[in-house]
C-alpha positions as protocol buffer text, in pm:
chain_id: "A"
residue {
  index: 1
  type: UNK
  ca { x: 6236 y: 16844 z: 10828 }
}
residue {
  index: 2
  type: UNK
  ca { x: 6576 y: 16764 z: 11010 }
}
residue {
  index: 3
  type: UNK
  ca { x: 6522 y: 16807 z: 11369 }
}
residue {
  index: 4
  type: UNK
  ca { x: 6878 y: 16794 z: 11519 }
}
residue {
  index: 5
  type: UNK
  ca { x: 7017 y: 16746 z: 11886 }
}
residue {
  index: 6
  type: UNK
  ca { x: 7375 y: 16832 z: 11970 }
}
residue {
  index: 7
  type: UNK
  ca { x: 7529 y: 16539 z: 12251 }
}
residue {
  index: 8
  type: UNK
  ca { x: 7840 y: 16419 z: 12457 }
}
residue {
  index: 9
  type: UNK
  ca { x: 7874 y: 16049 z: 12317 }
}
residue {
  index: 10
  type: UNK
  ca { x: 7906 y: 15917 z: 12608 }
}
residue {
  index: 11
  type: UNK
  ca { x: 7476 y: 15964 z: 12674 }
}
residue {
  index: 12
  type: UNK
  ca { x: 7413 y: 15765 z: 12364 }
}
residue {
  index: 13
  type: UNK
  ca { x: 7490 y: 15395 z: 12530 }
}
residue {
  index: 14
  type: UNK
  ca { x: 7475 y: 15226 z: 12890 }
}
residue {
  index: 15
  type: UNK
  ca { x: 7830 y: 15271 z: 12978 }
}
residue {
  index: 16
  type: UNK
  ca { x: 8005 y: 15541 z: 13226 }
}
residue {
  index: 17
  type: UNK
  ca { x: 7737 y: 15799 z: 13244 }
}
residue {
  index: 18
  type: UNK
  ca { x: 7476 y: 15760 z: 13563 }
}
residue {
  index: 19
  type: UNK
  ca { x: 7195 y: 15539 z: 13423 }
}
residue {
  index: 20
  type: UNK
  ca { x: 6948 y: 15851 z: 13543 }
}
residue {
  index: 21
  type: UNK
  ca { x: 7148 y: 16076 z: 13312 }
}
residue {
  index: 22
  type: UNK
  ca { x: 7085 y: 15829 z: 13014 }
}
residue {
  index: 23
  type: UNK
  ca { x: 6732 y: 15804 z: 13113 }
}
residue {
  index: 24
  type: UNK
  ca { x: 6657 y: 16143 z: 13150 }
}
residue {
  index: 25
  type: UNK
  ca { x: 6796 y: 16200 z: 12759 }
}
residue {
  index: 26
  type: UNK
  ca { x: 6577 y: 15840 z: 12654 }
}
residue {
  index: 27
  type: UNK
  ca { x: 6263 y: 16027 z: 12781 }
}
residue {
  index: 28
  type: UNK
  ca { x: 6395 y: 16359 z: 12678 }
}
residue {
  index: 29
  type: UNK
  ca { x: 6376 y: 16200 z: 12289 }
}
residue {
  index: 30
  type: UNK
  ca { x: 6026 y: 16046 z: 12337 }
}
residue {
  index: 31
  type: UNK
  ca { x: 5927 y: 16335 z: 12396 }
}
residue {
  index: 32
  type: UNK
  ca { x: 6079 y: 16597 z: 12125 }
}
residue {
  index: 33
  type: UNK
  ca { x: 6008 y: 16325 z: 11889 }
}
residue {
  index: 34
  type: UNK
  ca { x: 5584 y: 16351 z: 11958 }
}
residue {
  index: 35
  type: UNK
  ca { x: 5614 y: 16731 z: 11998 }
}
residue {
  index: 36
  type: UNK
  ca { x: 5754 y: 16746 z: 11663 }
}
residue {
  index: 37
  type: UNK
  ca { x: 5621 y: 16399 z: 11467 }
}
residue {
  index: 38
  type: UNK
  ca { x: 5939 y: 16219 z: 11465 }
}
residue {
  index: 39
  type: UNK
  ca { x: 5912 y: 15928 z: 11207 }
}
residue {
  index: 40
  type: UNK
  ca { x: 6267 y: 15843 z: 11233 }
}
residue {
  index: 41
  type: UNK
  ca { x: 6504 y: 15896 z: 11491 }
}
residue {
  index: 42
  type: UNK
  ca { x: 6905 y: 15883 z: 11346 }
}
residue {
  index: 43
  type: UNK
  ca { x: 7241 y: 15932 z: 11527 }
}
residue {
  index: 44
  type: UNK
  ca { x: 7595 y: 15992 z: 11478 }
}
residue {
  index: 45
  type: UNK
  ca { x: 7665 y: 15667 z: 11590 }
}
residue {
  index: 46
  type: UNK
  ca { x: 7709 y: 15301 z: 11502 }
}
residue {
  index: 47
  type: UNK
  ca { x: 7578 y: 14933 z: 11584 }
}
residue {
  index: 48
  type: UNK
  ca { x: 7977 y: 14841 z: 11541 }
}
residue {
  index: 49
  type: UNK
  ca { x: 8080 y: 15134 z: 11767 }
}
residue {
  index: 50
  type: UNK
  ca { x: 7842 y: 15042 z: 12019 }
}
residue {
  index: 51
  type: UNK
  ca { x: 7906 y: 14654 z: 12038 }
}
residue {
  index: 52
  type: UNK
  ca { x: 8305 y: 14638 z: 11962 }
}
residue {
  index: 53
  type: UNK
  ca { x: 8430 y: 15013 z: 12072 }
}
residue {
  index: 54
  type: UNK
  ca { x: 8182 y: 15072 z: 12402 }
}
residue {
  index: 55
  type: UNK
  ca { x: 8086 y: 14718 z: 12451 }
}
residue {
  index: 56
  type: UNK
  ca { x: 7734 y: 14787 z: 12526 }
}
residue {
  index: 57
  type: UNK
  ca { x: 7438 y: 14646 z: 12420 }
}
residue {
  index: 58
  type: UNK
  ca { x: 7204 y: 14916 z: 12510 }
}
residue {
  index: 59
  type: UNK
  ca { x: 7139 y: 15246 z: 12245 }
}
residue {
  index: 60
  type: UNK
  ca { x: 6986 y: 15527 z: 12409 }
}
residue {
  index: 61
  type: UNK
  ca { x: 6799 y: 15634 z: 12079 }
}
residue {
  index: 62
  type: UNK
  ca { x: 6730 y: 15305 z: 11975 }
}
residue {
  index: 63
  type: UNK
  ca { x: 6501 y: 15281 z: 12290 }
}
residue {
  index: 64
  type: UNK
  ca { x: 6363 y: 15545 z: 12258 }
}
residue {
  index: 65
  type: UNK
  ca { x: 6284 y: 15502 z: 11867 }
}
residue {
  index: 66
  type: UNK
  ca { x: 6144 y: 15139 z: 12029 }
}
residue {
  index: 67
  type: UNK
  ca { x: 5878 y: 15294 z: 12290 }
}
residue {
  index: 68
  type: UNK
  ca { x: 5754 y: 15552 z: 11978 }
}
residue {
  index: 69
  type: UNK
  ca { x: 5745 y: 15278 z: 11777 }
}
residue {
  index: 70
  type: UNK
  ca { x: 5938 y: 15402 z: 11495 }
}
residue {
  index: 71
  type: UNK
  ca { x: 6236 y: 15373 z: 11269 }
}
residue {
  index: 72
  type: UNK
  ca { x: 6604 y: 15397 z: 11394 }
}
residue {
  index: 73
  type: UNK
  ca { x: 6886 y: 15452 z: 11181 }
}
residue {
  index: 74
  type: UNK
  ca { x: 7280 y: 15442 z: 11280 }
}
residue {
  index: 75
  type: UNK
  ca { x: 7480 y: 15685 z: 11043 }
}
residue {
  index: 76
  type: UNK
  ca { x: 7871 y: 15674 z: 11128 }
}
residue {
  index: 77
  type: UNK
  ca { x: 8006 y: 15498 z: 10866 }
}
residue {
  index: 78
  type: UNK
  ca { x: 8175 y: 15124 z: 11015 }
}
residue {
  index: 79
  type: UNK
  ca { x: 8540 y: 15030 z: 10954 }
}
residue {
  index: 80
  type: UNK
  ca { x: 8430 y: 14926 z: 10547 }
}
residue {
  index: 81
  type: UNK
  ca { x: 8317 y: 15257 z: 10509 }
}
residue {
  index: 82
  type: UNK
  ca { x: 8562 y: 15419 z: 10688 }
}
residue {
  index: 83
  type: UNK
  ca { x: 8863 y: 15264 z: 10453 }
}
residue {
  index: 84
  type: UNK
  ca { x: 8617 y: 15294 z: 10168 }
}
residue {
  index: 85
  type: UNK
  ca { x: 8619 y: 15682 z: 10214 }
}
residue {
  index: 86
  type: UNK
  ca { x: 8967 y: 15700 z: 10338 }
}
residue {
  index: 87
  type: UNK
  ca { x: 8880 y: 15790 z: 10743 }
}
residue {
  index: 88
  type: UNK
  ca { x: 9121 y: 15688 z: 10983 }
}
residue {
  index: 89
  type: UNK
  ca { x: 8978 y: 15607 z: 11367 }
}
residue {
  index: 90
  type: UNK
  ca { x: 9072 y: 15865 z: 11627 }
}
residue {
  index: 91
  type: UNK
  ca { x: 9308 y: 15638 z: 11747 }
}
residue {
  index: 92
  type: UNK
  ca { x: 9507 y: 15596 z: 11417 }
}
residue {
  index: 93
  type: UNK
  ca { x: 9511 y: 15989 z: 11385 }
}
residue {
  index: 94
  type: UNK
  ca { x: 9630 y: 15972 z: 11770 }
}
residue {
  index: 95
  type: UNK
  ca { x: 9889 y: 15716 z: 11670 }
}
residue {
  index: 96
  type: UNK
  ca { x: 10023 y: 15934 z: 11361 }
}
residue {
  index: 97
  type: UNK
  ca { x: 10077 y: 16248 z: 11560 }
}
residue {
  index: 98
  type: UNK
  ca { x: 10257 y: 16055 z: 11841 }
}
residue {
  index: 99
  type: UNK
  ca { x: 10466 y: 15926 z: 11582 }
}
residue {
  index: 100
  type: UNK
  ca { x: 10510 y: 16287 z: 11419 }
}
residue {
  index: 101
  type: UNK
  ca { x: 10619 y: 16428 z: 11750 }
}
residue {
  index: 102
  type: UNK
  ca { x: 10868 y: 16158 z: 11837 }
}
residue {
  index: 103
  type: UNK
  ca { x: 10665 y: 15966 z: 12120 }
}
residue {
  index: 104
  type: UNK
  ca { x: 10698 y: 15626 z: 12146 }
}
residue {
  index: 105
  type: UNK
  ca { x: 10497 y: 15489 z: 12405 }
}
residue {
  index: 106
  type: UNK
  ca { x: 10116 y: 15455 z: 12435 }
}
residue {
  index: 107
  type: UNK
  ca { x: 10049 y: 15643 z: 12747 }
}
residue {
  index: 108
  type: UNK
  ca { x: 10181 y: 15958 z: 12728 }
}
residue {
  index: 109
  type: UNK
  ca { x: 10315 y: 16075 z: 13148 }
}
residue {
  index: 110
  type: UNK
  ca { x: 10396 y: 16402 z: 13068 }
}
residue {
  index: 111
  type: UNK
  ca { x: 10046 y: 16559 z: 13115 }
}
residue {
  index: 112
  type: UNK
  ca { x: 10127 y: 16902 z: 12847 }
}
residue {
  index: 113
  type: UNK
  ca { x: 10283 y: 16653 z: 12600 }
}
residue {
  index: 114
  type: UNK
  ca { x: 9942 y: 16480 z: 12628 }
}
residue {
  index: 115
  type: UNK
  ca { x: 9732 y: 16772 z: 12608 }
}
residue {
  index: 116
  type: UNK
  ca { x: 9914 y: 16889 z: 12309 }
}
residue {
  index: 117
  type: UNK
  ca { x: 9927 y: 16544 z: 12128 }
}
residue {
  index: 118
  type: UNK
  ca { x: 9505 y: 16528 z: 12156 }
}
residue {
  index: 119
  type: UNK
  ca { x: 9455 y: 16872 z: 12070 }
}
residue {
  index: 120
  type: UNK
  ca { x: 9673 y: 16834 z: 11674 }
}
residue {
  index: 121
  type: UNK
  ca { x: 9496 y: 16500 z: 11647 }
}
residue {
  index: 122
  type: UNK
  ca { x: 9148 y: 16689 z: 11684 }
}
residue {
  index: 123
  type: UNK
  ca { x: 9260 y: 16944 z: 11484 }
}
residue {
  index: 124
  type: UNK
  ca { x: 9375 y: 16650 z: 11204 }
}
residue {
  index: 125
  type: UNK
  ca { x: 9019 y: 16436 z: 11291 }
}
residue {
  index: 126
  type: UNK
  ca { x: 8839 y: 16782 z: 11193 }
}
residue {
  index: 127
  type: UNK
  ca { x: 8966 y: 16748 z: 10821 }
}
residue {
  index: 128
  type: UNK
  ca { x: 8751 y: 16418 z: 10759 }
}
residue {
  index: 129
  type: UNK
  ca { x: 8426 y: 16579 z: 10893 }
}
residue {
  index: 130
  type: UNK
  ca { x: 8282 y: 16689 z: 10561 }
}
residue {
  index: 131
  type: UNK
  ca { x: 8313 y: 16342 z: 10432 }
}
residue {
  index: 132
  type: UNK
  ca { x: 8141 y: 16184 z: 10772 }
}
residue {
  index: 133
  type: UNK
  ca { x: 7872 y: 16413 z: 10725 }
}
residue {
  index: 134
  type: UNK
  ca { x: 7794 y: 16360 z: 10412 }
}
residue {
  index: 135
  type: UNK
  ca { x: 7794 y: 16015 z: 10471 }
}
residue {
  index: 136
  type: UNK
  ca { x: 7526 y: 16106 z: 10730 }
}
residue {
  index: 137
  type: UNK
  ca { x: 7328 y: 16286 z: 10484 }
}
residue {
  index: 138
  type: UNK
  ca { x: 7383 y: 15984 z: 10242 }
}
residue {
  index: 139
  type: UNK
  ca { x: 7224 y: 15751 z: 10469 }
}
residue {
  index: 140
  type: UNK
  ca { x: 6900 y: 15985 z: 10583 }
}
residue {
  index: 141
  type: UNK
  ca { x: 6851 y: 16085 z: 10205 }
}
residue {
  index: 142
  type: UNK
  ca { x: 6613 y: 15817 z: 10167 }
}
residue {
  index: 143
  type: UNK
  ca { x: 6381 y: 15933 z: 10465 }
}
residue {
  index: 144
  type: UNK
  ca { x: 6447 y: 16308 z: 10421 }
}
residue {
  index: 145
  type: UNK
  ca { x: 6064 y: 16358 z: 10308 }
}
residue {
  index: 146
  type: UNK
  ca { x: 5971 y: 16266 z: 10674 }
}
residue {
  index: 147
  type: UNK
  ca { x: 6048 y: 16451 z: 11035 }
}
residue {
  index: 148
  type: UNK
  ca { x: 6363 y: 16335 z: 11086 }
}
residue {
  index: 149
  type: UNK
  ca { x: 6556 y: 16336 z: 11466 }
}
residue {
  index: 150
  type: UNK
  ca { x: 6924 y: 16357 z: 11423 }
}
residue {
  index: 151
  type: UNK
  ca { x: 7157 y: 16303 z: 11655 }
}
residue {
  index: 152
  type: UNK
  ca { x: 7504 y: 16390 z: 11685 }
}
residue {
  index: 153
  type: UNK
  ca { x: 7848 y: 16509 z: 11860 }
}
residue {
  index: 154
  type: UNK
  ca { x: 7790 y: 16865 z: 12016 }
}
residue {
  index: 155
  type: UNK
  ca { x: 8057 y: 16981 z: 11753 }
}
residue {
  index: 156
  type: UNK
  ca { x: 7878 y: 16931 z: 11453 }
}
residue {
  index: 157
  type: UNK
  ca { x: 7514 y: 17075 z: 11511 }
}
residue {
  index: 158
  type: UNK
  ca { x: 7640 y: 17385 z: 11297 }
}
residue {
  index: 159
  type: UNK
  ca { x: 7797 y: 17229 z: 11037 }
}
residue {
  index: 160
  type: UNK
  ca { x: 7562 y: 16983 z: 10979 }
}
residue {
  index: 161
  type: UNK
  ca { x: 7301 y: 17199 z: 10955 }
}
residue {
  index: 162
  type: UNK
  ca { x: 7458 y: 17407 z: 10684 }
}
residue {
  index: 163
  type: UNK
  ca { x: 7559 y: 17108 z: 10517 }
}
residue {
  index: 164
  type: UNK
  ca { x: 7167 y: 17028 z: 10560 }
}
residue {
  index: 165
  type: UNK
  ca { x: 7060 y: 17432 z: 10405 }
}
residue {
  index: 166
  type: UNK
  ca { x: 7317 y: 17337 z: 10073 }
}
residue {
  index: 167
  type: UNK
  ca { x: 7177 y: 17035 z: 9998 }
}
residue {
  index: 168
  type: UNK
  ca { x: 6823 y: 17231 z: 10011 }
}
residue {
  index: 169
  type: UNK
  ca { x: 6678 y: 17105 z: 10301 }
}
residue {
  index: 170
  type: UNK
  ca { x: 6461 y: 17228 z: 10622 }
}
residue {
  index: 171
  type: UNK
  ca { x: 6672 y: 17180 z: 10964 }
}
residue {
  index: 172
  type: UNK
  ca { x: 6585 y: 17283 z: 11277 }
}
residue {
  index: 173
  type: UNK
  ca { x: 6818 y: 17266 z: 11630 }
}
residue {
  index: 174
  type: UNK
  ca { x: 6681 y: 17154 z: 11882 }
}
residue {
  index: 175
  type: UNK
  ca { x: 6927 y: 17108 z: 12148 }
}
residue {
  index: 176
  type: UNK
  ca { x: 7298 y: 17236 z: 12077 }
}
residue {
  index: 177
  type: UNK
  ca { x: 7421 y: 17020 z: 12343 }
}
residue {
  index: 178
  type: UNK
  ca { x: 7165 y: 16897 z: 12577 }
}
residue {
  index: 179
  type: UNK
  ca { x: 7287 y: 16843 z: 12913 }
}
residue {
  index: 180
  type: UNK
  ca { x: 7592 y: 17129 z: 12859 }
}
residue {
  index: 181
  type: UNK
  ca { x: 7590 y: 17226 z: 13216 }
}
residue {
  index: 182
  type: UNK
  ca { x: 7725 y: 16833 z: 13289 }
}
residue {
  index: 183
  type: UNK
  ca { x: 7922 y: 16717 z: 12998 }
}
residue {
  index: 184
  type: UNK
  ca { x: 8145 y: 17006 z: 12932 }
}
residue {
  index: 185
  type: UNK
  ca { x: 8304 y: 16924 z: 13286 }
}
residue {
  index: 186
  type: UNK
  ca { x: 8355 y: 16566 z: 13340 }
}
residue {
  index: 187
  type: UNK
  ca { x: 8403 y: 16606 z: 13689 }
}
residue {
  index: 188
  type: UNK
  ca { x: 8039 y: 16713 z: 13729 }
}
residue {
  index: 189
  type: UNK
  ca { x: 7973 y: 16325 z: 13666 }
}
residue {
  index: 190
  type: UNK
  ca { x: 8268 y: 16167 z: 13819 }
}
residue {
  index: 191
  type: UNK
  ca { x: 8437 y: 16136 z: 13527 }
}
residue {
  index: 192
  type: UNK
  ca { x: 8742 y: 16405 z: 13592 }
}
């Protein structure tokens, strides 16, 4: 069984979330993970991400996968597997739509130019989904016999458990998007 937690990325490393915030979610996996006999803990995330993107060296699962005493696994693909499956970063989709709409420089002033830029490159970013989360799939395959907790961006709890029911397997949501009442507002954290 896949049991799966929907996040805000910023909870899963020691970076600009309140440490109590990313302590409260650490404990929060210990304990779904004994409630439900969590042999693995996973996460839409990666060691690469974490070290060269964040700059952290803390994981909030892998901690918590460290006090059970079990298996952690990190599931985004890296930059090989990104070019291997033909995924640009966010910021490569962000460069190619500022280059579609004519904008030339980095930071974009004009805050409704900004706005609008972000929202087409989510919109583009949303096309390469299926193959990241099949590549997810791909790399908990080999444990799927055991209870699995998978983590993941907020945005793909549903489709990743339907991708989950075609490939015939048992999935279970936990947590749409633990901690909505903070992360959908940035402001509640400082953040805004």
């Amino acid at each position: 069984m896949v049991f799966i937690i929907g996040v805000d990325h910023l909870i899963q490393y020691s970076g600009p979330v309140p440490e109590y915030l990313r302590i409260g979610f650490r404990e929060y996996l210990v304990r779904v993970s004994r409630d439900n006999g969590i042999r693995l803990i996973a996460e839409e995330f990666s060691l690469e991400a974490l070290r060269d993107v964040y700059g952290s060296a803390n994981d909030t699962a892998q901690e918590a996968a460290a006090i059970l005493g079990i298996g952690h696994l990190y599931c985004d693909p890296e930059e090989k597997d990104l070019k291997k499956l033909g995924i640009p970063r966010f910021a490569e989709i962000m460069d190619g739509v500022r280059r579609d709409f004519g904008i030339t420089e980095k930071f974009i002033l004009d805050d409704r130019a900004r706005k609008k830029v972000r929202a087409e490159a989510v919109v583009r970013a949303k096309s390469y989904w299926r193959a990241r989360e099949l590549f997810w799939y791909g790399r908990i395959e080999p444990d799927i016999g055991s209870n699995i907790l998978f983590i993941c961006g907020h945005e793909h709890v549903e489709s990743f458990g339907s991708l989950l029911r075609e490939k015939g397997q048992e999935g279970e949501i936990l947590n749409p998007w633990w901690r909505k009442d903070i992360f959908s507002d940035y402001r509640n954290i400082g953040l805004g």
